[in-house]
N, C-alpha and C positions, 0 to 999 in steps of 0.2 A: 504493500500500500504506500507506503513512505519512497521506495521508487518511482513510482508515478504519480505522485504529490511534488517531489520534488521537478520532475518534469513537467508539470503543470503550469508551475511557480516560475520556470526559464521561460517558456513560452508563454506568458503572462508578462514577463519583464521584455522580455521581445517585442511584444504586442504595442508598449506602454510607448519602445525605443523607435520604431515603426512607425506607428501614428505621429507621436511628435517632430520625428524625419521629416512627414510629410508634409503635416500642418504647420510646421514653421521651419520652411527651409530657411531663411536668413535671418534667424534667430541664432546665431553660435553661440553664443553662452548659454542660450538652453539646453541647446541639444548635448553641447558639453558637459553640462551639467546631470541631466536625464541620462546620459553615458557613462559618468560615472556611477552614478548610483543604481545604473543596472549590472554593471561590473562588479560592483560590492553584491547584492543583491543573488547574480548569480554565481559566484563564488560561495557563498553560502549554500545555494541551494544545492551545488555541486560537492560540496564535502557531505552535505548529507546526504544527497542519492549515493556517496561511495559508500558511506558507514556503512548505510542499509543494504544495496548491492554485494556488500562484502558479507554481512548474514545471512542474505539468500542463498550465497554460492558456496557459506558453508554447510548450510543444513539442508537445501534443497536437490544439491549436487555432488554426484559423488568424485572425490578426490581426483581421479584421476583422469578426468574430463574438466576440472577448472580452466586449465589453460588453452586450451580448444576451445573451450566454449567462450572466453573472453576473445582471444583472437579473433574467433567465425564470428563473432559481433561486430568487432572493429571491422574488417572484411566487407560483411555485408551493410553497413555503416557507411562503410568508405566509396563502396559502389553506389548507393543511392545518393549519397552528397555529391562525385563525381558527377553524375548524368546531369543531376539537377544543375549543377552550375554551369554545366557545360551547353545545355537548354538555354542556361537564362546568359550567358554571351551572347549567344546566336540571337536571342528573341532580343536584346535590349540593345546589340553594339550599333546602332544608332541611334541612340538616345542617349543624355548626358550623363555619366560616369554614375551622378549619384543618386539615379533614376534604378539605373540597376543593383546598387547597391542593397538598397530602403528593399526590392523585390527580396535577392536573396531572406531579408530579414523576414520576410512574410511568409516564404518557402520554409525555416527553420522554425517559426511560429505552425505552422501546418503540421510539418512533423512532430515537434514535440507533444502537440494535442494529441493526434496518433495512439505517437509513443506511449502515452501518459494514462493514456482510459486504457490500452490494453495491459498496461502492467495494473493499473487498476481492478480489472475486469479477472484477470490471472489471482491478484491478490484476494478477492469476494468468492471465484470460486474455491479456492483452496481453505475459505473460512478461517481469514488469516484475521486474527485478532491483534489490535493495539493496544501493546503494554505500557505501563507507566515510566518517562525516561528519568534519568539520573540527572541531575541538574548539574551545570560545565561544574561548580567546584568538587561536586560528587565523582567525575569523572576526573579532573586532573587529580585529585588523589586518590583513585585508584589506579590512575596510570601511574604515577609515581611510585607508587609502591609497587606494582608488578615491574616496574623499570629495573628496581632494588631487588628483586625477588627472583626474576628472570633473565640470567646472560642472554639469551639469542633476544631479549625483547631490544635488549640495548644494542645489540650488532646488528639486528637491523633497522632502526631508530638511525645510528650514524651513519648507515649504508645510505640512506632514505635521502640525509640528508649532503651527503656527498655525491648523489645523483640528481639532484635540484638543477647544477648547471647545464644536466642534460632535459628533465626536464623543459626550464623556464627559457632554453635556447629556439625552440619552435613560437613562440609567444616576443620573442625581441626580433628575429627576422620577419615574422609578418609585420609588425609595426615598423620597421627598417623599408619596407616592400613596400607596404603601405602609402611608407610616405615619400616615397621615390615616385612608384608608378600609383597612386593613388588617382591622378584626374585622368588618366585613360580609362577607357570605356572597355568594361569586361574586366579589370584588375585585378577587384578582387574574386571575380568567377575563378580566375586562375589560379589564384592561391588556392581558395578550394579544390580545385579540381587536382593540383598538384598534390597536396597534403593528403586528399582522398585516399590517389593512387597507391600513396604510399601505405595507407591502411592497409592497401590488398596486397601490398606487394610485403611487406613487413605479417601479415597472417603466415604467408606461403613459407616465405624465409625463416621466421620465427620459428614456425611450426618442426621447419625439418631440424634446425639448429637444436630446437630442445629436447625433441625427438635421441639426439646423438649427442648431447652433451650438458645436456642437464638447463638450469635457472643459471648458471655461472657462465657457461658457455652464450647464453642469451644475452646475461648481461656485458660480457666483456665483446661481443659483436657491436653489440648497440653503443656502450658507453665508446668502442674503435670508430663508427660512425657520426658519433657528437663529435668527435676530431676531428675529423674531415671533413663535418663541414663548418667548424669554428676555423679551422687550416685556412679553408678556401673563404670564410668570409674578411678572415686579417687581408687576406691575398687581395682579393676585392677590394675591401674600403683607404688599403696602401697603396694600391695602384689607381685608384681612381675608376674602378670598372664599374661602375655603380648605375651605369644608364644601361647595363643588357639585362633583360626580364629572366632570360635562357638559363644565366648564371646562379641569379636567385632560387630559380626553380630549381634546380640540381643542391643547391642548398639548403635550402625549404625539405626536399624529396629526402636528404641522406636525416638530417634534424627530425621529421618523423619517424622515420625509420627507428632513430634512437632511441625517439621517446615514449615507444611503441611498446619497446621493448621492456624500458621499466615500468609502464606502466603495467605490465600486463604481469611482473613479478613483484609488484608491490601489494596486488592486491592476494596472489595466490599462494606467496611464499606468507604472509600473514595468517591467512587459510591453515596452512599446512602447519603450522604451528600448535597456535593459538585453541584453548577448548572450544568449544560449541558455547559453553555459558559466560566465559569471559570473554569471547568474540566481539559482540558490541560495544561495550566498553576500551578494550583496547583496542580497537579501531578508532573509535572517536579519537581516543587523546592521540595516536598515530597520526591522524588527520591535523588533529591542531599542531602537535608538534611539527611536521612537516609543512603549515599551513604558514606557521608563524615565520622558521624559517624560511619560506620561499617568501613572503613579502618583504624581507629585510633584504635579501639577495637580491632580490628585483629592484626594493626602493634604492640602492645601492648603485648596481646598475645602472638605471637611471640618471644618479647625481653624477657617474662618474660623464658618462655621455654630454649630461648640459657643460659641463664644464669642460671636459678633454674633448669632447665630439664621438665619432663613432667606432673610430680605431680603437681604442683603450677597454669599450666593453667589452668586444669580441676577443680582444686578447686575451682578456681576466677569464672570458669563457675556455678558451681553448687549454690555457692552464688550471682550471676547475678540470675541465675534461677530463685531461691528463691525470688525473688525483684520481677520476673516476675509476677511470681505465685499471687503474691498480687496485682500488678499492676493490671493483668488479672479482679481481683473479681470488680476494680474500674471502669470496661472499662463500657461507659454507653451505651444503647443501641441505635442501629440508629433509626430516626424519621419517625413514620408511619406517609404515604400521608393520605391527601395531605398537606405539606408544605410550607412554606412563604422561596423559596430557599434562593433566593435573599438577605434577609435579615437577614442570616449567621446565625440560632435557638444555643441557648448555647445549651449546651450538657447536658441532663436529668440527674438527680442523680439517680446512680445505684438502 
């Protein structure tokens, strides 16, 4: 239920960002404004579709289909977002840039209604009942103390957060891209479309990598991918290469690719852990931990950019990478059942 509440609540903030697009296009501090507070808005709404998506895929799904099954999602995710943007280039490139922009938003407005009554509709059949939640200080000291209680909670808490650079590197090249080709018409269909592809092409890949080499071998692909293309964007904004779209896309493409990857073992290696009953609760503080650190990373980022310019982030990224990268080779593998949950197993040496 909390799934598609959460989706509900995006395409609701969509909805709000959309209309006001429209209704007042030369208004920019509004819309500026309306933009940020959907950003906050859905960031929230988006830690909690994971908490919740992280309890369903422990209790509802068995083990050793998590990662499949989060993949074939991104996949089939990434195929419908491709077509769509690739629709709406064709239907809007003559019309002004941010005529087809406001569309997309209407497009992802549609989907998430969708999305949101059928995980709804999933959650009423199955007679899923709403428990009563833990209020944030009730959870951060319980997270605290499983932190204390549990080695693997803490190695991968620091994991989590030593893959942030790869993360939050898909998130600084669209707004880089953005604001490069932004007033051409179709821009941002392209980002999507590119980003998409790589959903599908990051399922394929993913799949067989972990198939043969485990969450470690996933992550040290992915986190070798955040490199190349933080490599190629120092290369880019040192050379002044910044007006070819072709370049970015192959940047954008390998930058999913990477963040594909953690994502898809942050949520499963957590899984693989963690009890069935402490699940929701250490996910929450998981979330925030992770949450709080990536918005200092970012706001960081950020200050480094208005003041040095563009160079200087990317660089800080590519040496985050590189931490990653090694990080990656330390990640230990999750515990084959059956397991003593309860009793918190340290975490295997690699």
């Amino acid at each position: 239920m909390v799934v598609g509440l959460t989706a509900m609540t995006t395409a609701a903030l969509l909805l709000v960002l959309a209309t006001v697009s429209t209704l007042l296009p030369d208004r920019a501090p509004a819309v500026n404004l309306t933009f940020v507070a959907v950003a906050v808005g859905a960031g929230l709404a988006s830690g909690a579709g994971t908490i919740a998506w992280t309890d369903v895929l422990a209790r509802g799904i068995a083990r050793p289909k998590h990662s499949t099954l989060i993949l074939s999602q991104a996949a089939i995710g990434g195929a419908l977002a491709s077509a769509v943007a690739v629709v709406s280039a064709w239907v809007f490139s003559s019309r002004t840039p941010i005529v087809g922009h406001i569309a997309l938003a209407w497009f992802a407005v549609g989907f998430l209604v969708v999305s949101g009554a059928c995980a709804m509709l999933v959650a009423l059949g199955r007679g899923t009942a709403t428990a009563g939640h833990p209020s944030l200080a009730a959870t951060v000291r319980a997270g605290v103390a499983a932190t204390r209680r549990y080695p693997w909670l803490r190695g991968y808490l620091v994991h989590q957060v030593m893959f942030l650079s790869v993360s939050l590197a898909t998130t600084f090249y669209s707004i880089r891209v953005a604001a490069l080709h932004g007033s051409v018409a179709g821009s941002l269909a392209v980002i999507i479309a590119v980003t998409s592809t790589a959903l599908v092409a990051g399922a394929l890949l993913w799949k067989g990598v972990l198939t043969r080499h485990g969450y470690r071998g996933m992550l040290v692909g992915g986190t070798l991918c955040g490199v190349a293309a933080a490599g190629g964007a120092v290369l880019v904004e040192g050379l002044s290469l910044v007006g070819s779209p072709v370049v970015h896309a192959v940047l954008m493409l390998l930058a999913t690719l990477a963040a594909d990857a953690v994502s898809v073992s942050k949520s499963a290696y957590l899984v693989a852990y963690a009890s069935p009953d402490e699940l929701p609760q250490l996910s929450a503080f998981s979330q925030l931990t992770i949450g709080l650190s990536s918005a200092v990373l970012a706001a960081a980022l950020a200050g480094v950019a208005q003041v040095h310019g563009t160079v200087w982030p990317v660089g800080i990224l590519l040496v985050l990478n590189v931490v990653a990268v090694v990080g990656a080779t330390r990640v230990p593998r999750p515990p084959s059942p059956p397991v003593d949950r309860h009793a918190g197993p340290a975490a295997p040496r690699p």
